[in-house]
N, C-alpha and C positions, 0 to 999 in steps of 0.2 A: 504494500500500500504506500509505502512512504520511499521507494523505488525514486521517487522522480528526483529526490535529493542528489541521487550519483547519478543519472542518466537524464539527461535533456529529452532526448528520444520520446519519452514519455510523458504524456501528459498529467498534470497535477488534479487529482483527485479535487473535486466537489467537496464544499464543508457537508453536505447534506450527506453524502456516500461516507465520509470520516465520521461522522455521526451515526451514520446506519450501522457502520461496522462496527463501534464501541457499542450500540442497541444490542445486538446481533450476538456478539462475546459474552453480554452481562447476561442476557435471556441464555444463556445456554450454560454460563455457568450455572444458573440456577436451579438445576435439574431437579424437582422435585422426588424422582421415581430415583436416582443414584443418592440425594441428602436422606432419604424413607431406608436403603439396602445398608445404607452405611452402618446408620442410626440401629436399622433391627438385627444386624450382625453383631453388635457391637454388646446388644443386650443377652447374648450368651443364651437363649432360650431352650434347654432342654427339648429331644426332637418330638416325645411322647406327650409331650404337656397340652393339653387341649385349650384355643385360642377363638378369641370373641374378638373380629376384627371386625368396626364400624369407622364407614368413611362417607364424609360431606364436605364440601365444597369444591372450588373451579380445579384443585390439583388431585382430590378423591380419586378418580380414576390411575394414575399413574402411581401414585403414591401406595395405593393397595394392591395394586398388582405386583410393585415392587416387595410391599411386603411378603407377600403370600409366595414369590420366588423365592425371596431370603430366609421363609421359614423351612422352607421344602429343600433345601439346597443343602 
């Protein structure tokens, strides 16, 4: 992205496009379904133990499914 610094050749990105792509980095840092695997790995859960998983809101889908990998794994 930042290319044009050593190469003329190349045209200087758009503040709007250097802006998309910091949008674009933080949204994917945030991956709800990898911070959910981390987090349920992390809690050590015995495999036999029987689990009441309830999920609500915009990230419920990914966030429970990643559980339900990381308990089964």
């Amino acid at each position: 992205m930042f290319a044009h610094a050593f190469n003329s050749n190349r045209p200087m990105p758009s503040f709007q496009a250097v802006l998309l792509s910091f949008y674009d980095a933080a949204i994917g840092g945030a991956d709800p379904g990898a911070a959910t695997s981390r987090a349920v790995n992390s809690l050590k859960i015995p495999p036999d133990r029987r689990i009441l998983l309830i999920a609500a809101g915009k990230a419920a889908g990914p966030m429970a499914g990643a559980a339900v990998e990381a308990l089964l794994t």
